[in-house]
Structures are given as C-alpha cells and as structure tokens.
C-alpha positions as CSV (number, residue, x, y, z in Angstrom):
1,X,-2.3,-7.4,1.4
2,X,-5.9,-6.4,1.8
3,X,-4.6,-3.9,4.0
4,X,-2.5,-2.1,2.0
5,X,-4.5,-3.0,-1.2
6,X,-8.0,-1.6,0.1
7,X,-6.8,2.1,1.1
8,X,-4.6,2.5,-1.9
9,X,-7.6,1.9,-4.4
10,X,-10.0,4.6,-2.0
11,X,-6.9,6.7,-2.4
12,X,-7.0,6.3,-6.4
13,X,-10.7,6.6,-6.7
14,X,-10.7,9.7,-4.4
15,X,-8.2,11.3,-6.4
16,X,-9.4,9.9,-9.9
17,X,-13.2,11.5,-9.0
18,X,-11.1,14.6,-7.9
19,X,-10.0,15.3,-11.8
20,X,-6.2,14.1,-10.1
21,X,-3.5,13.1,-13.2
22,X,-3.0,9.7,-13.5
23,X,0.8,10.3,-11.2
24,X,-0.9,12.1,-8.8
25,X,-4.0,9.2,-8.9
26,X,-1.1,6.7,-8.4
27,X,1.1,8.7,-6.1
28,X,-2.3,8.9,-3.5
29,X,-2.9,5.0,-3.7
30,X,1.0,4.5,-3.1
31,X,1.0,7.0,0.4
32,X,-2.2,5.4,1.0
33,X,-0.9,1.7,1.2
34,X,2.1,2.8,2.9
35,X,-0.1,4.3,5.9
36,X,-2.1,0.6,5.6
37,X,1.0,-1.0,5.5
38,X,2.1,0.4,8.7
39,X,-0.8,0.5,10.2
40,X,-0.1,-3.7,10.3
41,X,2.5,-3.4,13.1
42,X,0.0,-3.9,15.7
43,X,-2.4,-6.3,13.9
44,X,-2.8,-9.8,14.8
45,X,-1.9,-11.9,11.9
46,X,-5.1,-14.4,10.9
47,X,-4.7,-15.0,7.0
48,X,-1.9,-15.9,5.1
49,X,1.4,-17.2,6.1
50,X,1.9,-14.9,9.2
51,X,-0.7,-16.7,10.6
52,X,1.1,-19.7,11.4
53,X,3.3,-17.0,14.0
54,X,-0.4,-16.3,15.9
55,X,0.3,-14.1,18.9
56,X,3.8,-13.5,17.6
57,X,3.0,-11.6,14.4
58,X,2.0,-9.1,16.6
59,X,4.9,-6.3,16.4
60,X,5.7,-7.2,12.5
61,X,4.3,-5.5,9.7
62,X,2.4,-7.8,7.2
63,X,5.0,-8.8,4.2
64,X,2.2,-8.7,1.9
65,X,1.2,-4.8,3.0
66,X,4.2,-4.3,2.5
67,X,5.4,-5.7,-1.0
68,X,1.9,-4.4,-1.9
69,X,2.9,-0.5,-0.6
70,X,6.7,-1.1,-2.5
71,X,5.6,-1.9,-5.7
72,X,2.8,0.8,-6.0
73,X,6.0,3.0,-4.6
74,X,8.1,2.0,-7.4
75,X,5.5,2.7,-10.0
76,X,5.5,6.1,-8.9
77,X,9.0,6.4,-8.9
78,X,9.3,5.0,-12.5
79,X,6.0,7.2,-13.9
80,X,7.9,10.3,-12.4
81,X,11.5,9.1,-14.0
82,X,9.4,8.7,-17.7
83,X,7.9,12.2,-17.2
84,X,11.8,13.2,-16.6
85,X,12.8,11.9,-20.1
C-alpha cells in the first residue's frame, strides 16, 4: 500500500502548495497512486500477504496498491459527480 499511498500524498502536497482546488489536489494523488500501483508489477512482494507467494508475486500488482489507487479513484469520481449536482 505504501506504494501507492506514498506518491499519492507527494502528489496532493505538490498540488496543495501549488494553490490546486481540493478536486484537482485529490485528482493528482489519485493518478499518482495509480502510476505506484502499477509500478508494483515487477516488485518482489516482502510485506503483507503477498509475501507468503515470494518469487511468485513477481508479475502481480500489489492488492493493497491497488485498492489504495481505487478508492482515491472513486473519491474523485464522486467529488466530480457532487460538483455536477
């Protein structure tokens, strides 16, 4: 999760400090954790349940990146459906 969690809050600060409305602060941590998230493919799994796979975690993308780059996904996509309303 750390891997999706750790770009997405740069991402947020970056665009906070950048004078960034809070969608767009949100929207940049959510792309951010998705690039993390993905970037988990060719990682080596050594924490968490994934670990137990060792060498064969190796081609999957971590489950926790990845709920972690989903959810920050879907709070975008319900900030922009209240700003519709």
């Amino acid at each position: 999760m750390v891997d999706a969690w750790h770009p997405a809050a740069d991402a947020a600060q970056a665009a906070a400090e950048g004078g960034g409305a809070p969608r767009d602060v949100l929207a940049a941590a959510a792309e951010a954790a998705g690039v993390g998230a993905r970037a988990t493919v060719d990682m080596l799994a050594t924490k968490g349940r994934a670990s137990y796979l060792g060498e064969r975690s190796v081609g999957h993308q971590d489950p926790g990146a990845t709920s972690t780059a989903l959810i920050l996904d879907a709070a975008v996509r319900a900030a922009d459906e209240g700003t519709a309303a």
